[in-house]
C-alpha positions as CSV (number, residue, x, y, z in Angstrom):
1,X,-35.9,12.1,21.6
2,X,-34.6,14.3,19.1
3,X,-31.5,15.0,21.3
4,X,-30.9,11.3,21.7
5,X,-30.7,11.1,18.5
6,X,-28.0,13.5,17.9
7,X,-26.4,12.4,20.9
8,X,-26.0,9.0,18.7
9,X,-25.0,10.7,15.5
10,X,-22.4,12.3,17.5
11,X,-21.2,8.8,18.7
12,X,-21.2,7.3,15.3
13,X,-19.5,9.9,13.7
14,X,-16.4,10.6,16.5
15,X,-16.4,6.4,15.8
16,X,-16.1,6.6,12.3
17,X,-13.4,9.3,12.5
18,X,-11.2,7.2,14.0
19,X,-11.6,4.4,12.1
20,X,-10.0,6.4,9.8
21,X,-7.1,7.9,11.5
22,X,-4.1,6.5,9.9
23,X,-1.2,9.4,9.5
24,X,0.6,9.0,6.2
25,X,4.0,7.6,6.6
26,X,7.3,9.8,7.9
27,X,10.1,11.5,5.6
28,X,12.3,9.0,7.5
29,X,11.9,5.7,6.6
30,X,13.6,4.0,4.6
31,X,13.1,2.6,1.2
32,X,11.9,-1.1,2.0
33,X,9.4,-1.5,4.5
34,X,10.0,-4.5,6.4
35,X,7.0,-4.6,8.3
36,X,2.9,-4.4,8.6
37,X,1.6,-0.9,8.6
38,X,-1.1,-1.4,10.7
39,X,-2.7,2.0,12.3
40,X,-0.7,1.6,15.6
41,X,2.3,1.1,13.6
42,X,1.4,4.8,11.8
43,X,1.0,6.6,14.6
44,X,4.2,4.6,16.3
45,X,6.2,6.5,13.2
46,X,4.5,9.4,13.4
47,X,5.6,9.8,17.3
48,X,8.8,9.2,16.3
49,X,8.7,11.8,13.5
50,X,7.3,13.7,16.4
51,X,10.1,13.4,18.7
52,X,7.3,12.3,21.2
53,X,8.1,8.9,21.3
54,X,8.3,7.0,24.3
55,X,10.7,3.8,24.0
56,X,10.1,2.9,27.7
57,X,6.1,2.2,26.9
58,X,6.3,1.0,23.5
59,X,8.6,-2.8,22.6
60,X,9.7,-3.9,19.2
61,X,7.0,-6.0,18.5
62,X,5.0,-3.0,18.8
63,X,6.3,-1.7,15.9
64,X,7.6,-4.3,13.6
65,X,4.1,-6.2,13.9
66,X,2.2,-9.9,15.1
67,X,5.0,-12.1,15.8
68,X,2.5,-15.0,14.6
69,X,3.2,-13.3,10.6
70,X,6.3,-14.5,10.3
71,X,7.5,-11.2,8.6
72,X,6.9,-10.7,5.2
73,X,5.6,-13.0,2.8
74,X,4.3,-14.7,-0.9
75,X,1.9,-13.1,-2.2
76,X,-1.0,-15.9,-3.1
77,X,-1.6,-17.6,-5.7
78,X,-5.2,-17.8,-7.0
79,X,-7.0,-21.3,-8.6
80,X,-4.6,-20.9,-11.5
81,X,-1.5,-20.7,-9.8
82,X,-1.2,-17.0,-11.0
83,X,-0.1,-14.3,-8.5
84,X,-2.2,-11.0,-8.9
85,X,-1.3,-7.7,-6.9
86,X,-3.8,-5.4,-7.4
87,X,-3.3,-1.8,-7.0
88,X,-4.9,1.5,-7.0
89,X,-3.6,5.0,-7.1
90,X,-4.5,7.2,-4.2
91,X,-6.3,9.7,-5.9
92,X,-6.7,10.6,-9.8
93,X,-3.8,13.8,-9.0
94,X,-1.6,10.6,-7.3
95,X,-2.7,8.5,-10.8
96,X,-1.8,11.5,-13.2
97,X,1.5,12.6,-11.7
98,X,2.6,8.5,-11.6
99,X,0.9,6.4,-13.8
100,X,3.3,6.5,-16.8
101,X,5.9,5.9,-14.9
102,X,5.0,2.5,-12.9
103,X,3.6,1.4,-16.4
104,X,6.8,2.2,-17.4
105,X,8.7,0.4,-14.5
106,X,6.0,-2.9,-14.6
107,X,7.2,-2.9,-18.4
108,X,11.0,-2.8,-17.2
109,X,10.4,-5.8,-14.6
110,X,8.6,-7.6,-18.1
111,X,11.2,-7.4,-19.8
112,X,13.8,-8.5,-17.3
113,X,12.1,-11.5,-16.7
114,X,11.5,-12.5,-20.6
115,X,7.2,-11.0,-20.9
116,X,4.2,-10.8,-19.8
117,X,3.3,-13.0,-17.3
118,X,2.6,-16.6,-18.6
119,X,3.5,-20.3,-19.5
120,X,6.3,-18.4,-22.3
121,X,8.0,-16.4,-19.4
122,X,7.5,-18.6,-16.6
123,X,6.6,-16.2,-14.2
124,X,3.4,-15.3,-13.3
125,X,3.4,-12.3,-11.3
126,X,1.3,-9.5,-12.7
127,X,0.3,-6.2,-11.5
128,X,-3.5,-5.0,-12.1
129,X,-4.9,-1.9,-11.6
130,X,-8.5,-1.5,-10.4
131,X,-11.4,-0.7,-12.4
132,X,-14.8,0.0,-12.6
133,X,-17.0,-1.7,-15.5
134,X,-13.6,-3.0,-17.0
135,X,-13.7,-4.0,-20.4
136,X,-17.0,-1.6,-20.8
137,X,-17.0,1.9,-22.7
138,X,-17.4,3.3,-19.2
139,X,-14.1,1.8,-17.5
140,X,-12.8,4.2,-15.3
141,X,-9.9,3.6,-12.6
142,X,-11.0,3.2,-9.2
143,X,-9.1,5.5,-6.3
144,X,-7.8,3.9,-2.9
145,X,-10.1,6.7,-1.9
146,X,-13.6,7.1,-2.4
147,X,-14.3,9.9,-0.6
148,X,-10.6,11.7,0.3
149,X,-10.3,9.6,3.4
150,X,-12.1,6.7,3.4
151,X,-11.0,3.3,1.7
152,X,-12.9,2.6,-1.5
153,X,-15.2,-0.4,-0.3
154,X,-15.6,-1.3,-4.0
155,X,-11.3,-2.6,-3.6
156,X,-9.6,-5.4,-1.8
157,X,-8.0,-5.1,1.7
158,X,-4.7,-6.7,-0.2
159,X,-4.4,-3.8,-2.5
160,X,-1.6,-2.1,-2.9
161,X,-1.5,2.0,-2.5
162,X,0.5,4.0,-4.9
163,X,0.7,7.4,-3.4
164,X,2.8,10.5,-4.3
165,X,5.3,11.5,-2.1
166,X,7.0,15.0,-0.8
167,X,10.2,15.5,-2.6
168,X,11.9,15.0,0.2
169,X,15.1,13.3,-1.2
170,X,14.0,9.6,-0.3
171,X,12.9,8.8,-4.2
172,X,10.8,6.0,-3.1
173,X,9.2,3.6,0.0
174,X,7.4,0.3,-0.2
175,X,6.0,-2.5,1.7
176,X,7.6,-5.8,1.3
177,X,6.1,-8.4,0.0
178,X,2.9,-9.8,1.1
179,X,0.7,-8.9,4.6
180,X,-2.5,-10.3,5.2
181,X,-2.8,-13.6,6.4
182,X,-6.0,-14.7,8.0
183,X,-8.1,-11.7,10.0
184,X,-4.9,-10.2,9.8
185,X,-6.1,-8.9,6.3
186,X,-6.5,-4.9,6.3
187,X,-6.7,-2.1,3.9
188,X,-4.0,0.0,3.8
189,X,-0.9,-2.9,4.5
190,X,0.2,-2.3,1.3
191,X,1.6,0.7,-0.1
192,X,4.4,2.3,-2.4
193,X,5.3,6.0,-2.6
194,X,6.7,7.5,-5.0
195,X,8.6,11.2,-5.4
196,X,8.0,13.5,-8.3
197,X,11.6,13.2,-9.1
198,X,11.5,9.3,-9.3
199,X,12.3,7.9,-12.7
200,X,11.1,4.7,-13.9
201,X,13.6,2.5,-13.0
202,X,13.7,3.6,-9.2
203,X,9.4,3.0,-9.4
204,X,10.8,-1.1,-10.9
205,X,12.8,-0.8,-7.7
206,X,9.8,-0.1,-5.4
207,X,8.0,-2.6,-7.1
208,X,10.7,-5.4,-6.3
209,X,10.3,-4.8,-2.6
210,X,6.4,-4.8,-3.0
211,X,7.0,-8.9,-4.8
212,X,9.2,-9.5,-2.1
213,X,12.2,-10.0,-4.3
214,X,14.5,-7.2,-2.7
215,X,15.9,-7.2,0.9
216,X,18.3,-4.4,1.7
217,X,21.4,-5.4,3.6
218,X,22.5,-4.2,6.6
């Protein structure tokens, strides 16, 4: 009985393991991502990284997603026709080595567009970061994280993940615009690294591709 029972713990915990397996994303690519980053899509990049990649096996579809998306998209608007992106940092060394700078580049996209989000600027895009007990004496910011590898079940699949990147001289990546229509909704879809030598106005950069506002040409 008792060996059944770690037979089943065993199970469990190889299960849970790779639930979890999601490789971080390559040196390589680019600065817009424009497609879903769904686990097989990671470890599609990481092949590649890899040199172990095998194009014969693996089509374009594969990689750049459900051909039922559409590519990238709006992000949605709630009840009051006001467009949230939520984001966390990945973990509090991601949040202490970025944060001033995406406030700083959220403040540059404000400006730009005439305020804050509202009826006298009229836009109404706004970033929010996740906390815990907000507006409390005990707010603290939630992690992407809540454990060093498993997705904080206390945030939204739709959030997106600011991550600090290896200076690696690609200043900064990020999803464009919106994924996560229908059961298609995931955590991890939604990201943005940055480098350590990124300045402000290359995080407002990032930030446009996350809205969906910029498209590189060809």
């Amino acid at each position: 009985m008792a060996f059944h029972r770690y037979l089943v713990f065993l199970i469990l915990l190889t299960g849970l393991a790779a639930a979890f397996d999601y490789p971080d994303l390559p040196a390589f690519l680019g600065c817009g991502i424009p497609f879903v980053l769904t686990n097989e899509t990671r470890h599609i990049l990481a092949d590649i990284e890899a040199g172990i990649f095998d194009a014969t096996a693996t089509g374009g579809a594969d990689l750049f997603g459900y051909e039922d998306l559409g590519g990238p998209q709006r992000w949605p608007a709630n009840v009051n026709s006001h467009v949230v992106i939520p984001y966390c940092y990945r973990s509090e060394t991601d949040r202490t080595a970025l944060r001033e700078r995406v406030t700083g580049a959220i403040h540059l996209w404000e400006v730009a567009l005439g305020g804050v989000a509202g009826p006298t600027s009229g836009y109404a895009v706004e970033f929010v970061e996740h906390y815990k007990d907000l507006g409390t004496a005990n707010s603290t910011p939630l992690y992407c994280f809540a454990d060093g590898q498993q997705w904080n079940s206390n945030l939204t699949h739709n959030t997106l993940q600011i991550s600090l990147k290896p200076a690696d001289g690609v200043l900064g990546s990020a999803t464009i615009g919106y994924w996560g229509a229908g059961h298609y909704e995931d955590a991890w879809f939604h990201e943005m690294y940055i480098s350590p030598d990124a300045a402000s106005d290359t995080v407002a950069h990032e930030l446009g591709h996350v809205m969906g506002k910029l498209m590189h040409q060809s």
